[in-house]
C-alpha positions in Angstrom: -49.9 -15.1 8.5 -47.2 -16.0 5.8 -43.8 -15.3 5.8 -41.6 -15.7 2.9 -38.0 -16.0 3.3 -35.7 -15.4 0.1 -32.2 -15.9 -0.7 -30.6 -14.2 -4.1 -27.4 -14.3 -4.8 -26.2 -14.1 -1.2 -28.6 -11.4 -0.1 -31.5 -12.7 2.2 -35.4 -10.9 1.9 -37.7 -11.7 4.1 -41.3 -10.5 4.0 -44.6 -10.9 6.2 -47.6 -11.0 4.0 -49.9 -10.6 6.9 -49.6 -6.7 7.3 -49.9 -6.5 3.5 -53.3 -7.9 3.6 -54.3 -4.7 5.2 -52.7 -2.0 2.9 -54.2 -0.6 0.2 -54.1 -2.3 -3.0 -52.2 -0.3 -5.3 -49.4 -0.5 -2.3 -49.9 -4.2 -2.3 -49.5 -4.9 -5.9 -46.1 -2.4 -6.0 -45.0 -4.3 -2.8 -45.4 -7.7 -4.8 -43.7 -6.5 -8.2 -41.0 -5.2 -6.5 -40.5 -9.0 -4.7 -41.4 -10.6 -8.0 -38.8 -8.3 -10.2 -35.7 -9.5 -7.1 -36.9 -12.9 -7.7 -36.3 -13.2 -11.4 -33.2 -11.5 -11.2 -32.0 -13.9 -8.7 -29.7 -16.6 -10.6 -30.3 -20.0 -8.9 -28.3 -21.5 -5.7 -28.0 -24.9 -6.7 -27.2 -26.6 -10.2 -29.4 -29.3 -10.6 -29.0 -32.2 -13.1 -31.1 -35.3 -14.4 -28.7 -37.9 -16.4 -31.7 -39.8 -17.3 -35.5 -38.9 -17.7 -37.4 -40.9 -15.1 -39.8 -44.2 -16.2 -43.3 -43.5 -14.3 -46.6 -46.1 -14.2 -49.7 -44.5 -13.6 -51.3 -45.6 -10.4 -54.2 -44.4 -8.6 -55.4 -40.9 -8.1 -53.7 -39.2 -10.3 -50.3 -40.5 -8.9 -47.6 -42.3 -10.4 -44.8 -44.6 -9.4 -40.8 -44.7 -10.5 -40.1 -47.6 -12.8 -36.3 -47.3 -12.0 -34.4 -45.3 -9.6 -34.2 -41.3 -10.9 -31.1 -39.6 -10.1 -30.2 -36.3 -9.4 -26.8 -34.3 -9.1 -27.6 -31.8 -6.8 -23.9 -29.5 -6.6 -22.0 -31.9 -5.6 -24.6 -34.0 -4.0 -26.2 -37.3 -5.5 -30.0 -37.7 -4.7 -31.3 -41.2 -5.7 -35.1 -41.3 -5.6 -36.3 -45.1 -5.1 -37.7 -47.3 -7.7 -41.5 -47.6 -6.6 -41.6 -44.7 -5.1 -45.0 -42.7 -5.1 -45.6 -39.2 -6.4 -48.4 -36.8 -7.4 -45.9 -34.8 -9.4 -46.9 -31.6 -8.9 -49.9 -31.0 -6.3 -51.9 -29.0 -8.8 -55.3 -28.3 -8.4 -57.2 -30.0 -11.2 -59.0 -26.4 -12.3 -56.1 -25.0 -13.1 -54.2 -28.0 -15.2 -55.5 -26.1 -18.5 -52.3 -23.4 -17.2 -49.6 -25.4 -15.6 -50.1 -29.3 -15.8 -48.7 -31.8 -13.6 -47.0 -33.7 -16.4 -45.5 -31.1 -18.3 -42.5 -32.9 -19.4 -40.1 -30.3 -18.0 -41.7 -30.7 -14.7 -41.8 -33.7 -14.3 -38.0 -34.9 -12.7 -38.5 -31.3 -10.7 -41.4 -32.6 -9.1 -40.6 -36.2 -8.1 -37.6 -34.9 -6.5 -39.2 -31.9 -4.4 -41.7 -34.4 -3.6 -39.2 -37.3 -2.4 -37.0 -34.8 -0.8 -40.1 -33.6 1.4 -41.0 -37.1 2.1 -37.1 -38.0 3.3 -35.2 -34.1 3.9 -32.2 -35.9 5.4 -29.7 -32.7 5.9 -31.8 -30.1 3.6 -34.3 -27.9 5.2 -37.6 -27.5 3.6 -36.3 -23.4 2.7 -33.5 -25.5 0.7 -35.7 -28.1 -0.5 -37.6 -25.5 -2.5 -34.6 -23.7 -3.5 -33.3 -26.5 -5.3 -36.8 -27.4 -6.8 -36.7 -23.4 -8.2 -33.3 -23.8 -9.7 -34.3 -27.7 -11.1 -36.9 -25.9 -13.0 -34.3 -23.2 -14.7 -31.9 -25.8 -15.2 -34.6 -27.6 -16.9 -35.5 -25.0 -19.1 -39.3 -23.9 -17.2 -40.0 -20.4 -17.9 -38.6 -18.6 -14.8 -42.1 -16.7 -14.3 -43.4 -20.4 -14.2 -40.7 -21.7 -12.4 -41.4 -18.7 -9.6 -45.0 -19.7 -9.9 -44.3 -23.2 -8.5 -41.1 -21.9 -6.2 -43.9 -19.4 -4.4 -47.1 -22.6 -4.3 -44.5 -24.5 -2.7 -43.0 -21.9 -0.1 -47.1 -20.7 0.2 -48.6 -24.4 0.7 -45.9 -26.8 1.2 -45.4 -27.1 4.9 -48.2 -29.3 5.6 -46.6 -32.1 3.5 -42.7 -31.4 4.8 -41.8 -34.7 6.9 -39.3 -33.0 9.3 -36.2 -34.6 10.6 -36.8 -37.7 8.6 -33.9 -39.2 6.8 -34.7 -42.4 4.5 -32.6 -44.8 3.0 -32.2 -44.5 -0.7 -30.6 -47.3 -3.4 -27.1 -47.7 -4.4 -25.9 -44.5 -6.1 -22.8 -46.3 -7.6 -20.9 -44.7 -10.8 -22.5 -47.4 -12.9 -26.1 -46.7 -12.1 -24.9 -43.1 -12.3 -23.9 -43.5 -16.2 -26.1 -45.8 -17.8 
């Protein structure tokens, strides 16, 4: 059973998609545009900001490694994701790249910052986590019916790859490295 949990604009939702399996479809389908039309009217919680696109070397399997430290203004908040560190980009099954690739370019920061802050949450809970990868796609300029798209996969299928309670150390987020 599934249970989706979502804050708009200070009003929480909450909805078990178990039961729905069981209604009939037409119910189903209402049920979910009625969710999908309070998502897209939700305006994002956090304002999320990339000073400087991220340098990635292939590697193996489809993954790819940070050339240099990507940073992220997160609110208030600084997020440094580690040179070398490792990331899929966006855990999309292969049949489907034709629709939503892992390296579109407006993806791309969103991605190896929702993956990196899964790997090392320190104070953000994975609810938040995805949160702030939903409103790094808007401030990116994703579609917000694509944004959703990857906002739901991640709230639908991410748990398994959530590394609770682990907080990692991260480079020197000085005002120079910052800048440059």
């Amino acid at each position: 059973m599934y249970n989706l949990y979502i804050t708009c604009d200070g009003l929480e939702f909450s909805l078990s998609l178990g039961p729905i399996m069981n209604i009939k479809a037409y119910t189903t389908l209402t049920l979910l545009t009625l969710l999908f039309t309070f998502i897209m009217s939700c305006s994002p919680e956090s304002n999320v900001d990339f000073p400087k696109k991220p340098c990635l070397e292939p590697t193996t399997n489809n993954s790819f490694k940070l050339c240099n430290p990507l940073v992220a203004m997160v609110n208030d908040d600084v997020v440094v994701v580690p040179a070398g560190f490792e990331t899929d980009l966006a855990s999309i099954p292969r049949v489907i790249w034709f629709i939503h690739s892992p390296t579109d370019s407006e993806t791309i920061s969103p991605a190896i910052l929702h993956d990196f802050m899964y790997s090392c949450p320190g104070k953000y809970s994975r609810r938040k986590i995805d949160s702030i990868f939903y409103s790094s796609l808007i401030d990116n300029l994703v579609n917000p019916i694509v944004a959703y798209e990857y906002w739901l996969a991640v709230r639908l299928a991410g748990s398994s790859h959530f590394n609770t309670g682990t907080h990692c150390a991260t480079t020197d987020t000085s005002a120079e490295k910052i800048s440059d």
